[in-house]
N, C-alpha and C positions, 0 to 999 in steps of 0.2 A: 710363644712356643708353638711348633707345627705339630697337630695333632695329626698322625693315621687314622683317615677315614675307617680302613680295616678292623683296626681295633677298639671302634667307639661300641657304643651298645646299642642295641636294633631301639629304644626310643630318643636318642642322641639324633642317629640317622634319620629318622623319621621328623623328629623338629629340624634339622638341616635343611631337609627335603623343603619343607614347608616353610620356613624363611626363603629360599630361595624363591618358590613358587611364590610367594607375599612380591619379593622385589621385582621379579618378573610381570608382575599384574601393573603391578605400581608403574613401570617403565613401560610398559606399552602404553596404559593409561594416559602417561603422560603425551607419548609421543601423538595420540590420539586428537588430543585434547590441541598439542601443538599446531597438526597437520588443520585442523579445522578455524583456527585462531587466522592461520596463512595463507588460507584459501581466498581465492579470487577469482574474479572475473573481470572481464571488459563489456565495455555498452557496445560494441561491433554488432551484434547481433541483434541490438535492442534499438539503434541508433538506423540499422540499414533497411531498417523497413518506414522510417520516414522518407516524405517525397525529396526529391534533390531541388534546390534552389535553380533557379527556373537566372538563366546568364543573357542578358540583351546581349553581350559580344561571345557566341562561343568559343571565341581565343580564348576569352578570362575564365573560361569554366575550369580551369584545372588550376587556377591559383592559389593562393595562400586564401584565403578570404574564403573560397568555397569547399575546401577539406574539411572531411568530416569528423567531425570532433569525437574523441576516442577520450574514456574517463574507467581508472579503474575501480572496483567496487568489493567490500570485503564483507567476507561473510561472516552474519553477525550471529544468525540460528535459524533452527527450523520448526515452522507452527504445522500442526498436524492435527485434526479432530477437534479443533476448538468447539464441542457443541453443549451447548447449555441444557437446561433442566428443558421438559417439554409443561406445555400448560399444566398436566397430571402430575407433576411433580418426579417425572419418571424420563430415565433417558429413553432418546431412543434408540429403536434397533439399526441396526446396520445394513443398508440395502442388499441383496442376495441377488442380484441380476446376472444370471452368466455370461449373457450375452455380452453387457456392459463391460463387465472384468478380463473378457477377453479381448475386446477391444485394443492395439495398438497404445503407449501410452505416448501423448503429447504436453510439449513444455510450451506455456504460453508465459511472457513475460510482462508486471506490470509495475509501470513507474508510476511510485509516489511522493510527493513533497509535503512535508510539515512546514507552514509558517508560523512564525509568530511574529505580529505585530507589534512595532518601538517606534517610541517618538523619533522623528529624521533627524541626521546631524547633516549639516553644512555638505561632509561629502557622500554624504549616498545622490548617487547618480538613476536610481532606479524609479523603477513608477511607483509613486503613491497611493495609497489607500486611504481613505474617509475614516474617521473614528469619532466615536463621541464621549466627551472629555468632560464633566461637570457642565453638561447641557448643551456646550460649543462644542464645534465641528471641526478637528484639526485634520492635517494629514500625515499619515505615518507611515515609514516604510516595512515590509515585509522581509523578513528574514530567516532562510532557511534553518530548521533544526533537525537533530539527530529522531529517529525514530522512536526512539525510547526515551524521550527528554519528558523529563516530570515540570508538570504546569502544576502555577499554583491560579487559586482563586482571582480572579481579578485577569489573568491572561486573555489576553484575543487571540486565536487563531484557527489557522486557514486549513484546508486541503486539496490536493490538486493530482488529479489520475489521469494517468495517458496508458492505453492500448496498446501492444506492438502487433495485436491483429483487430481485423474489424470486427462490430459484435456489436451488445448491446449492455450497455453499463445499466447494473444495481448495486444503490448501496444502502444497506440497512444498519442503523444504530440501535444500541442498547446499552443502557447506564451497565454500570461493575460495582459491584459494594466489594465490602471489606470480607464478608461472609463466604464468598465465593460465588454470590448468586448473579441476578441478572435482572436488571428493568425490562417493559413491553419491547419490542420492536417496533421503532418506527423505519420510514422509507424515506430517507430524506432526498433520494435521487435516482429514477425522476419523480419529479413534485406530486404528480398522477399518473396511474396506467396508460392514460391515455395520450399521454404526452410520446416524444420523440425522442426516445434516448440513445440512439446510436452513435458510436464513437469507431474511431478511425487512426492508425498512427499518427502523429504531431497534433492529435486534437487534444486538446488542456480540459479537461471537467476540474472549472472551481468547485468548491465546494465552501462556504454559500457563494451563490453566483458572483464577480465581482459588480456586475451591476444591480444587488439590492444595496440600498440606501445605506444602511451598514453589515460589508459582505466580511463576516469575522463571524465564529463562536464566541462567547463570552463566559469563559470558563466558573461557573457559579455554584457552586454545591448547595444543597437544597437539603443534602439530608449528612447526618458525622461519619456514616459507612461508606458515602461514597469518593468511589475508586476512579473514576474517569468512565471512556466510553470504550465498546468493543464495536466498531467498525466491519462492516462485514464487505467485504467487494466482489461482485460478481460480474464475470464477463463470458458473454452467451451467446454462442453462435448462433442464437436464434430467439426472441423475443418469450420471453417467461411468461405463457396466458394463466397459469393456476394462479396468480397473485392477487388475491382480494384483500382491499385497504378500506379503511373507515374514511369520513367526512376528516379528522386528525392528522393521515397519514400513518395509523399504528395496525398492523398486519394481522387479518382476524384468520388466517389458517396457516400460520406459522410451522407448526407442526409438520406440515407438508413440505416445507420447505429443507428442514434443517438436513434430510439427507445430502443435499450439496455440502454439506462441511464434512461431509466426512468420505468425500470422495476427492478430494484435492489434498496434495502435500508441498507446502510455498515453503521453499528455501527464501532468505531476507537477508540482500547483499548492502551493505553500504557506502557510500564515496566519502572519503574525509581530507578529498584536497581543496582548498581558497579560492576554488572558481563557481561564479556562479552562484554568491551566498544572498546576492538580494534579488528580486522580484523585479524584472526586466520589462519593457517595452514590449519586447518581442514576445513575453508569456501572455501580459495582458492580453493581445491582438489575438494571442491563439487559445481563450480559454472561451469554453462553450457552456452553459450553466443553465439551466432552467429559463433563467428573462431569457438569454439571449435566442432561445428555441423559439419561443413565444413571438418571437420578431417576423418567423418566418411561416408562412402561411400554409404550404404544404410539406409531410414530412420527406424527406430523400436523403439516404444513406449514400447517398455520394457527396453532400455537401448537405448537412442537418443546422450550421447556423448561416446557410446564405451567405451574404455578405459580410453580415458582421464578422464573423471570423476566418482568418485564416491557419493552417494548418504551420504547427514548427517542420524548418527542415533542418539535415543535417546535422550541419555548422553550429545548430544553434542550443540554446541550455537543455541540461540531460536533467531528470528527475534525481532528488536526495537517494531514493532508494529505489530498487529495483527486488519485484517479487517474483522468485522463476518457479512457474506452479506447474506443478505433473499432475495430469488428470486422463482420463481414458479420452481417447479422438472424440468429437462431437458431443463430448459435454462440457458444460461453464467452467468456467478458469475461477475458483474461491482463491481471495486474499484475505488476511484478518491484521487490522489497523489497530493498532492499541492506542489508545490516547490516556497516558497517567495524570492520574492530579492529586494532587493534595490541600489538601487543608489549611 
């Protein structure tokens, strides 16, 4: 039956009203929730700030072979303020710089890839990794995962960051319990202050180097609360002096540090198409790590591993995920790396 709105009663109307306002929220909601789920991007802008493949014929420079490889990437969410407890048990405050906050805001973009380490089958075509298997040394291939993929105990794997400007790579880790809390900070890259960290488009930072003896994490839980690692990435248009590390590499003025997290906001796109699932030739050649610094006698931000590496171009493999960080002009680009694990 059609009731006349005219003739209901003023609390009739009134819950009408507010049913309606309910489905109204609900239906935007949704469409909210849809538009973000849909949302995209391409490596166009992530991809063109690597060098162009260098053509013996420059007839051939426009072929098939040297087009640049275009991949789309979908947004998965966005990390904001990830900051932990300070030593005092107390957060902290939030920088107040005017100067800063007016500052222009700039998107700087940073590819990362998760592997995980598996024994080879017959057809992986890719470069191999060292692993050590009940005392022997086999070799396994690398396979890329989704950013959020839960390891269990017993996994090996990898990490691997590229720049789409130049700068200077930090990355700090710190255990996750169950609690919410947070282990010490260590630095695990670079190995010391005093080392060479500069990075550049199409330059690879393994993470652990692929040349230590075994370049893998080895997923181990040590305590029942722990949660995996919280990853912290930074990329700094200028060399970070205030960072004092112990003989360990574990960060004794932390505290000083943590306002970079809360000045960046990384949107986290991901690719979930079949290209590019294992660990190539071409990445090995262009990954830079710790040893391979160490090769090189003097530091230079035009070329930081010499010979031993060369840079990706183009054409060639794009990172699993792409973090597009908004932060004021002239300060560090923060990424935050989740690495889950369980028990």
């Amino acid at each position: 039956m059609i009731t006349n709105v005219k003739n209901q009663s003023p609390q009739k109307k009134q819950l009408r009203i507010l049913m309606i306002l309910i489905f109204c929220l609900f239906a935007l909601t949704a469409v909210v929730q849809n538009n973000a789920q849909t949302r995209s991007i391409t490596s166009d802008d992530f991809v063109k700030k690597r060098p162009v493949r260098k053509s013996v014929n420059p007839k051939t420079r426009n072929n098939r072979q040297t087009k640049n490889k275009r991949v789309t990437y979908k947004y998965i969410r966005q990390d904001k303020n990830i900051v932990p407890l300070t030593n005092n048990g107390s957060k902290p405050q939030s920088p107040n710089n005017t100067a800063d906050t007016q500052k222009p805001l700039k998107v700087s973009e940073v590819g990362v890839t998760m592997w995980k380490l598996r024994p080879s089958r017959s057809s992986d075509a890719g470069y191999k990794l060292p692993v050590l298997v009940n005392n022997l040394r086999e070799m396994w291939t690398a396979e890329r995962v989704n950013p959020d993929t839960p390891f269990q105990a017993g996994d090996r794997v990898r990490l691997a960051v590229e720049s789409s400007d130049a700068g200077f790579l930090y990355v700090i880790d710190r255990e996750t319990y169950s609690d919410g809390s947070y282990g010490e900070p260590f630095l695990i890259f670079p190995a010391s202050t005093e080392e060479d960290n500069s990075v550049q488009p199409g330059l690879l930072v393994d993470i652990p180097d692929q040349k230590e003896d075994l370049p893998y994490f080895l997923v181990n839980p040590k305590q029942a609360n722990y949660t995996g690692e919280l990853l912290t990435v930074i990329i700094s248009p200028k060399p970070l002096t205030n960072i004092k590390i112990d003989k360990d590499g574990k960060i004794k003025n932390f505290d000083e540090l943590i306002e970079l997290e809360t000045n960046s906001v990384a949107e986290i796109f991901n690719r979930n198409d079949a290209e590019d699932k294992i660990y190539t030739q071409a990445e090995a050649d262009s990954a830079c790590g710790s040893k391979t610094r160490q090769l090189v006698r003097e530091k230079s931000t035009q070329n930081p591993c010499g010979t031993q590496t060369r840079q990706l171009t183009r054409e060639e493999p794009l990172p699993q995920s792409i973090y597009r960080v908004k932060t004021q002009a002239g300060q560090p680009a923060v990424a935050f790396i989740k690495l889950n694990a369980r028990n």
